[in-house]
N, C-alpha and C positions, 0 to 999 in steps of 0.2 A: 567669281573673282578670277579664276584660270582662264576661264571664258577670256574674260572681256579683258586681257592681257596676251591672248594667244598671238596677235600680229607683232608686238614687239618679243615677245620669248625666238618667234622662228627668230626673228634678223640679231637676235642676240648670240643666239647661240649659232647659228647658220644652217637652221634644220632644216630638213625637207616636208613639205604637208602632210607624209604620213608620218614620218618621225614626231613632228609635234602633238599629231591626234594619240599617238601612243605614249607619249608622254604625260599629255593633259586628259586623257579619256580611258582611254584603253585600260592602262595597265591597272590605273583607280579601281576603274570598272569592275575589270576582274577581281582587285583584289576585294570588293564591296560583296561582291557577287559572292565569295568565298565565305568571309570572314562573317559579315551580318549576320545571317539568318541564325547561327547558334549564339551571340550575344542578346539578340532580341528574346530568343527564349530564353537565355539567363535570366535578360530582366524582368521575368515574369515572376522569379522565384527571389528572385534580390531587392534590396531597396533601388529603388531607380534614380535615386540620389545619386547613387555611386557612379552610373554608366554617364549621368548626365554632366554631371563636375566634372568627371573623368576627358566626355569626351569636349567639351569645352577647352578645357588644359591643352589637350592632342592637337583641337584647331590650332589653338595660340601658337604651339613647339612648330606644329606645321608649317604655319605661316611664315614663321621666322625663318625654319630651314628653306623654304621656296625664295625667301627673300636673300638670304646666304648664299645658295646655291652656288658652286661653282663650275659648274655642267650640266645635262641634260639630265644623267642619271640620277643624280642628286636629288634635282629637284624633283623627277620623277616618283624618288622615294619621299620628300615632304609631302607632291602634292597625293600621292597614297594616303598618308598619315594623316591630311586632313581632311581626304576625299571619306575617311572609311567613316572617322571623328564625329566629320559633320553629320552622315546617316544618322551615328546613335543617338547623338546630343539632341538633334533637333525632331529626329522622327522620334524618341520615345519620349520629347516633350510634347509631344502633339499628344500619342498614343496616353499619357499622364491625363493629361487634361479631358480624353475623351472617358476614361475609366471614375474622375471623380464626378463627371456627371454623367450617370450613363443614361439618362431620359431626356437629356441634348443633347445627343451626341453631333446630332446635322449641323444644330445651332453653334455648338462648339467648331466644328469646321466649317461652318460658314462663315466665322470671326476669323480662326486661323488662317482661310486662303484669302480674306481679304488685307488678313496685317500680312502676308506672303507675298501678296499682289504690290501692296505698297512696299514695302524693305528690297524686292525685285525693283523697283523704280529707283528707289529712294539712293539706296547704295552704292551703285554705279555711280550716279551722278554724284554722288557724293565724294566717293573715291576719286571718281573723274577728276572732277574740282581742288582735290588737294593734291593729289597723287601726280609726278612728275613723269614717273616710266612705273614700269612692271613690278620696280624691287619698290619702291617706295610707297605702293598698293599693299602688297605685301606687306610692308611693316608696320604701315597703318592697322591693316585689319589684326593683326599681331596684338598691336598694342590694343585694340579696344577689346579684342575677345580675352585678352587677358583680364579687364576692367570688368568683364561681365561675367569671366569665372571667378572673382573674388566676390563680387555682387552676390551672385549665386550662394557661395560656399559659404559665407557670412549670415546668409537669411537663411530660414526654415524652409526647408525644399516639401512643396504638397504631397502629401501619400493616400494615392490610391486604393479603394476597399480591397484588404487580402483578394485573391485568387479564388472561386471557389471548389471548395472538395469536398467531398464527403466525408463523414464521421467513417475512421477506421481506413479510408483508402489514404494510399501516397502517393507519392506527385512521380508520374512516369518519368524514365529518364529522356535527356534534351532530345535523343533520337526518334524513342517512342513519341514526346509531347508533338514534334515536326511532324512524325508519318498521320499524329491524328491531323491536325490541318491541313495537311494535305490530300486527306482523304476524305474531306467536306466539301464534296461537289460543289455546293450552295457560297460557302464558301468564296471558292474558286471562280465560280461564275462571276459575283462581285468584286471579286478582284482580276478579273478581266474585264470588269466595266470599267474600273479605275485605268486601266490601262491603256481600254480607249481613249482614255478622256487626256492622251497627250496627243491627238492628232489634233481639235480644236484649241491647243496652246503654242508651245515653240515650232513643230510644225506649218500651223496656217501662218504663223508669223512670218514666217521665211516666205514661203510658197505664195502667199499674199501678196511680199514687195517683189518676188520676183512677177507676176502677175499685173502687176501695176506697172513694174516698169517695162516689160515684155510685151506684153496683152495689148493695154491700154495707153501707151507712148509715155506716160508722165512719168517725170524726175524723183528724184531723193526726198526734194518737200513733200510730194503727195506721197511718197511712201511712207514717213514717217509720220504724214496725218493720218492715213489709215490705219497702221497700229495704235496712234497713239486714241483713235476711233475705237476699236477692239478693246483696249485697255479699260478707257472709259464706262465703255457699256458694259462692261465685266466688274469694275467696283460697283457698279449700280446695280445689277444682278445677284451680287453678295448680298449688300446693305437690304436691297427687298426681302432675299433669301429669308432673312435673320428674322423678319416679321413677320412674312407669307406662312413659316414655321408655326407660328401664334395659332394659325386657324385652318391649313391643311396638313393630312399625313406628309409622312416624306415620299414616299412610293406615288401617294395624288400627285404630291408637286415634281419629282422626277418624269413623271410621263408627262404632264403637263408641258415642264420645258422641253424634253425631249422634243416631242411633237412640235412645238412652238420654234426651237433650236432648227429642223428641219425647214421649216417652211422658211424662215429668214435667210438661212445658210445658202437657200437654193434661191429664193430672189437677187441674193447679194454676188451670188456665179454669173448671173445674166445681167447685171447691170454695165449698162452702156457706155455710160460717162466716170471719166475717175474722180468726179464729184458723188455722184450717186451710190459708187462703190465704197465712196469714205465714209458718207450718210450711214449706208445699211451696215456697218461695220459696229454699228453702235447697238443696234438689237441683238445680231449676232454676239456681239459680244456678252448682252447680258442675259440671254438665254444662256450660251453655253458655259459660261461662269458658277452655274450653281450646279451643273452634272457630277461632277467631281466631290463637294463636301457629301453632297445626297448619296451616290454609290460609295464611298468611303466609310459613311453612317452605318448603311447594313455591314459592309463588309466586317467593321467591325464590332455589328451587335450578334454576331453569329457566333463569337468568343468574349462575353462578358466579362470581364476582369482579367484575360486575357490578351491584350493587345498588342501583347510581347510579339506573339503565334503568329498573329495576324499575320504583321508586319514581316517577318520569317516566313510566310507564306506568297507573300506577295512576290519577292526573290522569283518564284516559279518566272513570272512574267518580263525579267529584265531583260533576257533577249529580246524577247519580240519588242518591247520597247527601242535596245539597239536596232534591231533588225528594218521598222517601220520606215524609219527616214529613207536608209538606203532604197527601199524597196521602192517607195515613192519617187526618190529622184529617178531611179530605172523607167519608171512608168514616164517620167517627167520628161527625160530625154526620147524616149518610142514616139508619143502620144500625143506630150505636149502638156504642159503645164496645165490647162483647165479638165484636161481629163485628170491628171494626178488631186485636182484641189476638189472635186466630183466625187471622189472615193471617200474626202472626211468627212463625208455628212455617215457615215457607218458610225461614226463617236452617239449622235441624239438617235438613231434606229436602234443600233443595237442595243444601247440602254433602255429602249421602250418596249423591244423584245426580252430581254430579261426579269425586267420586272412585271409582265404580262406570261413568261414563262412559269416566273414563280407563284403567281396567282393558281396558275391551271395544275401545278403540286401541291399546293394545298388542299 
């Protein structure tokens, strides 16, 4: 939502391009960065009922104060409040859902990033469609997350199997419980896979249209067929995911796409025509669609009942998440855009060296 209102926030207020990224990104960021990781392990030891109603509420006040706003700062401190908000509410609804079935866990995220896939489409345009300027997005979304935290708070919120511990031991405190996830190599690794797996998303999306319109001469139309090519082959890659599940491991089917993810990614860098480039966007997309639920899966079968940790562990990785784009556009300006869009195919490798790593430790 801050997104896709950033061009009319600068000219409202009269900011300048980093004044808005610190407004809309930055300073969230940070405070995310801070704040998360010791709520996530509360919620491991609390009903998660409370973080999830809670942070639903925080959306709503959020939204409202961005839509309020009567300066930069202001709204800077809304969209804080529902940059941190939305983390809890909606990451320890995932992490809910994956703890009550922990023998889907892939399946489970392979349904969540496909309803993510779609509510990512859905809502913009949605908003688009009603929404007149920036404040009036805003109070839209205001008013429906309000509608969804009384939903919420009305119905019986699902609870996940206790935590487990041993007869006789207690539950280490929030510092200790973080230094142990953090100190789970295996872990880590996994959630460095997840990490990768934002270069094959918002990333190639950008680096893509510019690409098409750089590279290849074509207009705004073929760029917007090409994502909307990417997108496509990415809900079809889910939807498979969720069956393919049925009759191989996750680890079979993670190398599987990887490898598969490779070979497409790199046909689709050499294709000639920005027809053929819109075409191949469609495999690309549904290989690399399913790297993300699959390394997600381990990552969070490594803390069973757990998923608080996880999720407070992942934290590690938000830099180099900040960090990737910039570094690509560096590369982008030197080199040239097709060497920058060369370097994403490390999203399907490096996932098939991890889980080829983890093979040769056992």
């Amino acid at each position: 939502m801050p997104a896709a209102g950033s061009p009319d926030i600068e000219r409202s207020f009269g900011l300048s391009h980093t004044a808005t990224t610190l407004v809309l990104f930055v300073v969230p960021g940070v405070a995310a960065l801070v704040l998360e990781p010791l709520l996530f392990v509360l919620a491991d030891r609390w009903p998660r009922r409370h973080f999830v109603r809670c942070g639903l509420a925080a959306m709503a006040l959020g939204a409202l104060g961005a839509a309020l706003a009567p300066g930069p700062i202001t709204l800077a401190a809304a969209n804080t409040l529902w940059f941190v908000a939305a983390g809890i509410a909606v990451a320890l609804t995932e992490a809910t859902l994956v703890d009550m079935w922990p023998d889907a866990r892939a399946r489970t995220m392979a349904r969540w990033s496909l309803l993510s896939l779609a509510g990512d489409i859905g809502a913009p345009a949605l908003l688009g469609a009603l929404a007149g300027d920036w404040r009036t997005g805003f109070t839209i979304a205001a008013g429906v997350l309000a509608v969804w935290w009384l939903a919420t708070t009305l119905r019986p919120f699902p609870q996940p199997p206790p935590s487990p511990v041993e007869p006789g031991d207690e539950e280490p405190s929030l510092l200790a419980a973080l230094r142990d996830a953090l100190g789970d190599r295996t872990l880590l690794f996994w959630l460095f896979g997840t990490a990768l797996c934002d270069l094959l998303d918002e990333i190639l999306v950008v680096f893509a249209s510019l690409h098409v319109r750089d590279d290849l001469g074509a207009g705004t139309t073929w760029q917007s067929v090409t994502i909307g090519a990417f997108v496509l082959g990415g809900a079809a890659g889910l939807f498979a995911l969720d069956r393919l599940l049925k009759y191989r491991s996750e680890r079979w089917l993670l190398v599987a796409a990887g490898l598969a993810c490779a070979v497409c990614y790199t046909a689709w860098l050499f294709a000639p025509t920005v027809w053929l480039c819109a075409a191949l966007m469609v495999p690309v997309g549904a290989t690399a669609a399913p790297l993300y639920p699959l390394a997600a899966a381990q990552a969070y079968a490594r803390r069973p009942g757990r998923s608080g940790s996880v999720l407070a562990a992942s934290h590690l990785f938000t830099p180099l998440g900040l960090a990737l784009p910039w570094l690509l556009g560096a590369v982008a300006d030197r080199a040239g855009i097709p060497v920058a869009l060369a370097l994403l195919v490390a999203q399907p490798l490096g996932l098939v060296v991890l889980v080829t790593a983890g093979r040769n430790r056992r």
